[in-house]
N, C-alpha and C positions, 0 to 999 in steps of 0.2 A: 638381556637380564637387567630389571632394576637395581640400581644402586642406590646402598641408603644413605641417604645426607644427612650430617649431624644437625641439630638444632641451633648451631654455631653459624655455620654456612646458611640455612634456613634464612637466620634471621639477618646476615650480612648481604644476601641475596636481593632479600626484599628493601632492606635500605637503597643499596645502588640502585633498584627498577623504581624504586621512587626520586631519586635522585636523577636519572635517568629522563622519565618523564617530565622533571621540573627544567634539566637542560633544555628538552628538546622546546617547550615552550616558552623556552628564551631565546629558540633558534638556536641554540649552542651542540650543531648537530653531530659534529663530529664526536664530541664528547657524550652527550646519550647517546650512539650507539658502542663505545666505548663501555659504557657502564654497564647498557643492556647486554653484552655478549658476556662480560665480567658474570654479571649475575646470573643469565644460563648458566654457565658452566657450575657457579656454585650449586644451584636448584635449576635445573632444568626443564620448568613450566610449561607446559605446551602455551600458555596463556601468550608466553613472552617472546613467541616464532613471528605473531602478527606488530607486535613493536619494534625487534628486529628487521620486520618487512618495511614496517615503515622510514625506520632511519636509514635504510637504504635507498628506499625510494626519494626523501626527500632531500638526498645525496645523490641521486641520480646515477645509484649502483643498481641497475638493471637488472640483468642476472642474478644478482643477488637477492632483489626485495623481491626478485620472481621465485627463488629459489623457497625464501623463506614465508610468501603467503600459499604456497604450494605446499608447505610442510606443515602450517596453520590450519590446513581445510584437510593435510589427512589425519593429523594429530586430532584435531577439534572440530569432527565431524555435526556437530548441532547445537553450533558456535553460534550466538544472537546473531553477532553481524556477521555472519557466512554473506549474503548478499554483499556487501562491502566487499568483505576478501574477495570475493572470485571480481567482482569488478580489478578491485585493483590489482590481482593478479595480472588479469588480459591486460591490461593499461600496462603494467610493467613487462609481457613478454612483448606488446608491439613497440612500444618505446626503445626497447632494445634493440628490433628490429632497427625500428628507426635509426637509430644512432649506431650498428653498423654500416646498414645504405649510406650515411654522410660521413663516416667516416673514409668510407673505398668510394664516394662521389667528387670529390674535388675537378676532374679534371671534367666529369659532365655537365655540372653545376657551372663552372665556369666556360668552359663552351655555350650552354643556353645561355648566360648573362652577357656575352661575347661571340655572335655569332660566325663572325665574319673565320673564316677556315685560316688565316693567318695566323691565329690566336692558340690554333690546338697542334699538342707539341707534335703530331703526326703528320705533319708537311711532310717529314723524308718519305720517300718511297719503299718501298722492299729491301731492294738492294742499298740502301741506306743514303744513296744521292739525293738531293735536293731535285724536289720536281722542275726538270724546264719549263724555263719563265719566256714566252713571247716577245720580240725587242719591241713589240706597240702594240695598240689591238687592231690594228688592219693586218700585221702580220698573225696575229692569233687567227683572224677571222680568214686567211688565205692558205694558211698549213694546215685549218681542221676542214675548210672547203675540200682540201686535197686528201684527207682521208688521214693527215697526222692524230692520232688520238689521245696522244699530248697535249697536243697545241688545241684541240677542245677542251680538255678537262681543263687546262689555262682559263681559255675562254670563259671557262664558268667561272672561274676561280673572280674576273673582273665584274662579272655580271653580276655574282653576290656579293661582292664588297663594294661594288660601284665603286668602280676605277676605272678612266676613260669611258664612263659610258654610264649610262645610269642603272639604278641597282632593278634587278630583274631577277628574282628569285626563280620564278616559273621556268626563263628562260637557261638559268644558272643549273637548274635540274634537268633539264631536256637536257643539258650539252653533258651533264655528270653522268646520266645512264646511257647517251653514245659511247661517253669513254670507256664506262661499266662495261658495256656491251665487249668492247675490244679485250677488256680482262684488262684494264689500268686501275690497280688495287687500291690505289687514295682515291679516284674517283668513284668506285662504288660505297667507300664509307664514309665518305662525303655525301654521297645520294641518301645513303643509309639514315645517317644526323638528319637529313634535311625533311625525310618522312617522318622519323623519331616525332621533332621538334615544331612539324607542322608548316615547315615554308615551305611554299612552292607549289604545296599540295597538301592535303587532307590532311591530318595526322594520322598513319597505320604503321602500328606496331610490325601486323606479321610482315608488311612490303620494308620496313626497316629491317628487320630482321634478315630478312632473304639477300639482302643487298651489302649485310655485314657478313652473313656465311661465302658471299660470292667476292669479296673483300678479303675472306679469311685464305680459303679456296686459291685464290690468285696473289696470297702472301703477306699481305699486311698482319702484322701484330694486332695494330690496333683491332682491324675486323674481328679477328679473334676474340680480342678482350670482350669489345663491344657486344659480339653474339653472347659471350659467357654470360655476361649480366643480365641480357636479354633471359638468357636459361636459367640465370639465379632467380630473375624476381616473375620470373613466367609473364612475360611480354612479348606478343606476337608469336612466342611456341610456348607448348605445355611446360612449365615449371619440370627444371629435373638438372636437381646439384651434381649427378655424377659426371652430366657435360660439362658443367658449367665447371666444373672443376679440373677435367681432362685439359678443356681448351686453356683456362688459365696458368694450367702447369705447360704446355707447352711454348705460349710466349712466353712464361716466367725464366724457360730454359734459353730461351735464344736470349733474355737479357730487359727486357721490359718488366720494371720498376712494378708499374702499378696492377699488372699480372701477377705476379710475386705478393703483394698486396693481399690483392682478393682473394688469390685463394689459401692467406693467412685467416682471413673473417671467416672463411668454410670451412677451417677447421679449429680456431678458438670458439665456434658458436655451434660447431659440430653439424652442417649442414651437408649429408653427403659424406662427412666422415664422424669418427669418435670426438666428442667436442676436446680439444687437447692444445691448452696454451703453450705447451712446450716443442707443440709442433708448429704452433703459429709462428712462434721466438725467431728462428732463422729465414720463414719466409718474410717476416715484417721487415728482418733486418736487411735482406737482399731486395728489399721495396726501396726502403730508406736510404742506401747503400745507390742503390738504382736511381736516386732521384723522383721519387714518389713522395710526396709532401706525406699524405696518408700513411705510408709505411712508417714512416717518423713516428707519428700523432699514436698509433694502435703501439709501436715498440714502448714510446714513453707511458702509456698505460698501462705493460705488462709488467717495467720493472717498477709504476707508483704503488699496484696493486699485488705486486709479488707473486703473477701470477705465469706458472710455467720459467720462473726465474727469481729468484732473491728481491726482496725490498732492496730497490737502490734509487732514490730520491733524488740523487745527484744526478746521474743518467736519466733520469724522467723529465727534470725542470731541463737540460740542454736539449733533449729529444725534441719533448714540445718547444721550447724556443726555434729547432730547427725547423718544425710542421707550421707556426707561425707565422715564420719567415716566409717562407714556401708559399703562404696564403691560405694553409689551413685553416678556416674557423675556431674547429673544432680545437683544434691544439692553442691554440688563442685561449678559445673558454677554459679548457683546462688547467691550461700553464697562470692565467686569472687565480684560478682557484683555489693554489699553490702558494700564490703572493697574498691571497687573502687572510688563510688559514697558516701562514710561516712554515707549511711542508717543502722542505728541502732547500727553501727560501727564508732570508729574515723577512717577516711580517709586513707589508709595503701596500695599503691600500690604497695608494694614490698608482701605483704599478697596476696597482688589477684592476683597477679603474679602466686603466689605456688599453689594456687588453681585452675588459669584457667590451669595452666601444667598437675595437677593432673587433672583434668577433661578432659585435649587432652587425655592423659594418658586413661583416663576408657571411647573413643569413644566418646566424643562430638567435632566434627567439628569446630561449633561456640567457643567454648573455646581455639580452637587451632590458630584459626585465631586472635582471642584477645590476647593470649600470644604473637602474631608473630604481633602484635602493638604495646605491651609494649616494646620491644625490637626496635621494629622502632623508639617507638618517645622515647627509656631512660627512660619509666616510672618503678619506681621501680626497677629498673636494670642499668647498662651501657648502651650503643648503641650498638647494633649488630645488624648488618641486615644479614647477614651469621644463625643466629638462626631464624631473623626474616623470613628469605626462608624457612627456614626447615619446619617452625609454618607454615608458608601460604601454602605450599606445601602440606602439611597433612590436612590441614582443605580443600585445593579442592579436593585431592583426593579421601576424603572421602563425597566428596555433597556441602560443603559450600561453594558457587560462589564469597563471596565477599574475600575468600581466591585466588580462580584463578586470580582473577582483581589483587587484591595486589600483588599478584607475578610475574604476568605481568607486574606493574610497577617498580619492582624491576629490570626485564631484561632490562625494556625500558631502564633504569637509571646504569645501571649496578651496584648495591648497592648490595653486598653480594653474588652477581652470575657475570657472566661474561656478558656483554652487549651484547643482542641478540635481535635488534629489529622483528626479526622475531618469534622470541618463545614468545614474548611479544603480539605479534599481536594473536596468536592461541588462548592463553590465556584469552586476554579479549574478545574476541570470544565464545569460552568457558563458560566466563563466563555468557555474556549476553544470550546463548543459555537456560542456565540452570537457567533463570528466575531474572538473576541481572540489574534490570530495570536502575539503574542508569550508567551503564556500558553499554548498549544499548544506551542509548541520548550518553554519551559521542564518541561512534565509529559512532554515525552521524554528528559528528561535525568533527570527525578525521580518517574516513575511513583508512587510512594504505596502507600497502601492502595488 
């Protein structure tokens, strides 16, 4: 049932959504969408779902600007820019996507950047001992001649980190799926990485896969985990959340951190189950608890966002401090973002400075491109724009568009690079290609070369 708004509200309504739009194009985002949700609620404009969409989006509230260009295209069925909204709908439910995956990815992400099997915290075995180590590799090579299936899965363990011996992927797999073979559970989810990841051999999902269930099978956690994700993101088996959530709840039970984890993401994002942050809450927390960098990063989210738990900004800024620690990125960019905007923090832009670096640093794009603005506009730092290219340079090459744009403008303007209106033209090309909607209106006003 409509409700009638006085002509009071009306007209205080429209002041803030004008107000609103003059923040946002100060970049003062926090505050338009602040004003814009103010003024919903006074006048309830279908007009003001796709503005809301957007201060989320360019807040990097996912769920959110998906929720609200989602409720823009049913409210405002033959809306001008309906093309827009459904783009930046999809943009915002895969981005979301995304930033769950890196959120429950740290320990994968850091295994590919790290390959060597020393690096990944699943060295223990099943039974939770340290896998027998070889006293040299002539003894490795005389106990897996004799049929030790240990002292093979050793053997590989030298032969992919080149220890005594030179490094030999191919050979490091042959010795991992003998041991496989005997059911020695680190050596098949080691076989497993090493198909994932493409050494040794081909890259094939579903021969990873199989090698993580036979990993699982013969008791490793990890294999477990591993297959789950596998079934999360449908790699090398058909996509299907109800395993993928089975498996993660049963290591989560025997005490694996980042099991507990994942299948907090499967139920704050509702895959496989009711989406419900208040059921995420206790699994994030027995992540974090566990030693899960990630279960950190995702708890410090729920209580910035009050979501499934009370606004508590004080637990948010130590959470992420602790996921930072840990080597989160993500909790890095975050807990940045905090020190930026003085949430739960006094105001410190020379602090979010170090954090959004560290988080270019452990692969977040978005973080690179904000370091490579604090150097634009002297926040926190001197002026350089010579750093500021370097930051914008990295965050496009690695996906982030509104880093192409920025560095596009830097050529246009010749500020830190050498004036090249034509490398400037590619760029915001570039950029608009790869989804930078504001970057697209602007090259129809100024086509170029």
């Amino acid at each position: 049932m409509a409700v009638a708004v006085s002509a009071q509200d009306v007209a205080a309504a429209k002041r803030l959504f004008q107000q609103s739009r003059q923040e946002y194009d100060l970049a003062d985002f926090d505050r338009a969408l602040g004003d814009a949700e103010e003024a919903y609620r006074l006048d309830p404009l279908p007009a003001m779902l796709f503005d809301l969409g957007q201060c989320h989006r360019t807040l990097r509230h996912w769920d959110k600007a998906a929720f609200f260009f989602e409720r823009y295209l049913a409210r405002v069925p033959n809306a001008p820019n309906r093309k827009l909204a459904a783009q930046l709908l999809a943009e915002a439910r895969v981005k979301g996507d995304e930033a769950a995956r890196e959120r429950s990815s740290s320990r994968a992400s850091n295994a590919a950047a790290s390959p060597s099997p020393a690096a990944r915290p699943e060295r223990p075995a099943a039974s939770g001992a340290a896998p027998a180590a070889c006293a040299s590799l002539a003894a490795c090579r005389a106990a897996c001649k004799l049929g030790d299936l240990v002292a093979c899965k050793d053997l590989g363990v030298l032969f992919e980190q080149g220890k005594s011996v030179g490094k030999d992927y191919g050979e490091a797999l042959t010795l991992y799926e003998r041991a496989c073979a005997g059911k020695v559970s680190w050596a098949c989810v080691e076989a497993g990485l090493m198909y994932e990841q493409g050494r040794g051999a081909a890259r094939d999902d579903a021969r990873a896969a199989r090698r993580y269930a036979k990993g699982c099978v013969a008791g490793s956690g990890w294999g477990c985990l591993d297959l789950g994700r596998f079934f999360e993101a449908g790699r090398g088996v058909a996509r299907d959340y109800g395993k993928a959530g089975e498996l993660y709840e049963k290591v989560c039970r025997a005490g694996l951190g980042a099991a507990c984890t994942d299948l907090g993401i499967l139920h704050e994002f509702g895959r496989g189950f009711v989406r419900d942050c208040a059921a995420a809450f206790p699994l994030y927390t027995k992540g974090c608890n566990g030693g899960d960098p990630p279960g950190c990063t995702n708890l410090a989210s729920l209580f910035e966002r009050g979501c499934g738990t009370p606004v508590d900004l004080a637990s948010a800024v130590k959470l992420y401090d602790q996921g930072c620690r840990g080597g989160n990125a993500l909790a890095c960019q975050d807990l940045g973002l905090l020190y930026e905007n003085g949430k739960g923090v006094g105001q410190d832009f020379g602090q979010a400075l170090v954090l959004y670096r560290q988080a270019c640093s452990g692969g977040s794009a978005w973080a690179c491109v904000q370091a490579g603005i604090f150097y634009e506009e002297a926040k926190g730092t001197t002026l350089d724009f010579r750093q500021a290219a370097g930051l914008f340079a990295k965050g496009c090459d690695t996906g982030e568009m509104v880093g192409c744009n920025n560095l596009g403008a830097l050529y246009q303007e010749g500020k830190g690079v050498p004036r090249d209106p034509t490398r400037a033209s590619h760029l915001f090309r570039q950029a608009c290609r790869g989804g930078d909607q504001q970057t697209c209106r602007w090259l129809e006003k100024h086509p170029g070369p």
